[in-house]
Structures are given as structure tokens and as C-alpha cells.
N, C-alpha and C positions, 0 to 999 in steps of 0.2 A: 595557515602555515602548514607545511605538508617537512615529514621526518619520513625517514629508514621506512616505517612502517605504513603510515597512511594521512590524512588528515590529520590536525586537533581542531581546528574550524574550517568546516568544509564552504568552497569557496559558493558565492550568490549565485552565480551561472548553473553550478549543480542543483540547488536547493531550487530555484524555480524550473530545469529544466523536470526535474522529477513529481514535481507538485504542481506543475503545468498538465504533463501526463495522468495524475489520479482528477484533476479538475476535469479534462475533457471526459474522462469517464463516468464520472458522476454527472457532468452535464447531458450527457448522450444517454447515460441509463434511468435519469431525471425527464430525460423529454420521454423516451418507449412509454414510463408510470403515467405522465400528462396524457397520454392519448388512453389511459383507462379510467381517468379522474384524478381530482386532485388528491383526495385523499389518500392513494396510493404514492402522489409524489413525498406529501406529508410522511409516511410511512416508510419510505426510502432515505430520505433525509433524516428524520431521526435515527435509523438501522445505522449509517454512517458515523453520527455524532456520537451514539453508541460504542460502536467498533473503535473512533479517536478516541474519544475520551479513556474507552479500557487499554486502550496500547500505549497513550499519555503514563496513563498511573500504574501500571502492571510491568511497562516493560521498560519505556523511557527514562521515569527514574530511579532504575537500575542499572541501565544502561554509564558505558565510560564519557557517551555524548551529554547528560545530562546537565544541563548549564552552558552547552557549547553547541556550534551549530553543525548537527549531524547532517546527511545527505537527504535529509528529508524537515530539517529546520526543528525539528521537534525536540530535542535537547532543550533546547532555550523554553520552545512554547513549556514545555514538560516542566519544568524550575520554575516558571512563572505562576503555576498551581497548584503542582503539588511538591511536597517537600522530598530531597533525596531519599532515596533506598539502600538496598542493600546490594554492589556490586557482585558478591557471591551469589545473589538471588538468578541472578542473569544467567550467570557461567553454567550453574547446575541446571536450570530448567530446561526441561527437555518437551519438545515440541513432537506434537502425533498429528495425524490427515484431520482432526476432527477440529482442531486447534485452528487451524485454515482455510476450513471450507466456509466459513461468513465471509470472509477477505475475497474467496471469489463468488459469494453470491450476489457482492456489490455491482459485478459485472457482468454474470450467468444470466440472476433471474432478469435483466433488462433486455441481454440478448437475446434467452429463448422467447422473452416475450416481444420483442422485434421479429424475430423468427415467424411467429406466430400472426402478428400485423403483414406481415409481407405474405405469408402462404393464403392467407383469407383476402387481402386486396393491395394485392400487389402493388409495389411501389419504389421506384429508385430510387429515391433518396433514405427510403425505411434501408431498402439493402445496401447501400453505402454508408450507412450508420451502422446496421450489422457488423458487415466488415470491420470498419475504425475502432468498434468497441471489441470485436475479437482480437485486432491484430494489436490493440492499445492491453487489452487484458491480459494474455500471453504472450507475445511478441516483444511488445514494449514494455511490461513487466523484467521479462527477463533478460533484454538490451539494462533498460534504468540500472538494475542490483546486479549485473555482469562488468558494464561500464562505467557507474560510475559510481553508486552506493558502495557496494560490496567490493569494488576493488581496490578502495583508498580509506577503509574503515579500518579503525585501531581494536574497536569491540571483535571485528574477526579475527583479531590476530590472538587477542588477548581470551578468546572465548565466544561464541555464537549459537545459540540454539538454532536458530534461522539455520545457519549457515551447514551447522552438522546435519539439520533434518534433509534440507536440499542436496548435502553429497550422499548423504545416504539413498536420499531416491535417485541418483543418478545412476547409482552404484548396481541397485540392484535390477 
């Protein structure tokens, strides 16, 4: 249902369009790790389960989604394990560069190392997976939380560290 402000349960269309986009990436930065061994894939995939699970329980259930389905489903997943928070936890936290740099290493360290595959033995399909994982990392990042996360969310109206850290680097 969608009010004045934004969502209260964001509709299925959004939720898989958004988690459709962090899938291909983890798929596409899953495959560059496979071509150095598995053990790197293994090490990528838990860095991920990491990065979920601490946004699950740090920010989720604080979050106003939490029990509901935010633009990323995670609300519901979030109530399903761990127990509510503290909503003022959310508003006040404030979010720095160093806060975010694992969120894109999910998709860095696969493309520099696709970069890297392709300048030693070149290949179109490694550089068309480059591509997709640049233009899905940044591009499609900032389409996803432009159109349709961040523009129908009640937590930004109500408060967003996200949201202040990003106008603030726009800003400056």
C-alpha cells in the first residue's frame, strides 16, 4: 500500500527487481573468483553473508521496514531473526566512506580482477562481464535507490543515514 509519503509494503515487482540486480552481481563477481580457484569463490560468498547478515541485525532492525517488506525484502527477512531495535538507533547513525567501502568491494575487487583476466588474455566475454558488473555496480546502484528504493521509502522521510551521507557527497 503506498500513502503521502511512500510505501508501508513495498510492492513484489520492486523487491525482485532490486535483488535481481545484487544477484547478477554476486553472480558475475562469483564467476571472475572461480577463474582463480574455488577457494576465493568460498571467500567471497561468505564476505557477502557477512556484509547481509551485519545490515540484517545493525540496520534492518532498526529500520521503520522492519517486519515489512522494504525495497530490498529485508524488513521481513530482518524480524524473522533477529528481534526489533531501536528506531532512534537508525535516525541518529551516521554513516562515513569507510562505512561503504565493503558494499563496493563486493563489486570492485571482482572487477579489478576481471580487469586483470582480460589485460593478461584477453577475452570478450571477461569484458562484457566487466562492463555488466561496472554498469550493474554504479549505474544500476544508483538507478535501483533513485527509482525505486529511495524514492518510495518512509525511513527517508522519517530519517536516513544512507540518505544524508549520499546528499551530502553530492553536495560537495
Amino acid at each position: 500500500m503506498e500513502s503521502k509519503i511512500g510505501f508501508d509494503d513495498y510492492p513484489y515487482r520492486f523487491i525482485i527487481i532490486t535483488n535481481l540486480l545484487q544477484f547478477i552481481i554476486y553472480i558475475i563477481g562469483a564467476y571472475f573468483l572461480f577463474l582463480f580457484g574455488y577457494i576465493w569463490v568460498i571467500i567471497y560468498v561468505v564476505f557477502i553473508l557477512i556484509l547481509e547478515i551485519r545490515l540484517l541485525k545493525m540496520s534492518c532492525t532498526n529500520c521503520y521496514y522492519y517486519g515489512k517488506l522494504c525495497a530490498f525484502g529485508k524488513g521481513k527477512l530482518s524480524s524473522a531473526f533477529f528481534n526489533k531495535g531501536n528506531p532512534r538507533k537508525f535516525i541518529l547513525k551516521q554513516i562515513k566512506l569507510i562505512d561503504i567501502i565493503p558494499d563496493f568491494l563486493v563489486f570492485l575487487i571482482p572487477m579489478f580482477l576481471g580487469i586483470y583476466l582480460v589485460l593478461t588474455k584477453f577475452n570478450f566475454i571477461l569484458l562484457s562481464l566487466i562492463v555488466i558488473i561496472f554498469f550493474l555496480g554504479f549505474i544500476g546502484n544508483g538507478i535501483i535507490r533513485g527509482s525505486f528504493a529511495c524514492k518510495y521509502c518512509k525511513q527517508r522521510e522519517i530519517g536516513c543515514p544512507a540518505e544524508q551521507f549520499f546528499s551530502k557527497s553530492r553536495m560537495n
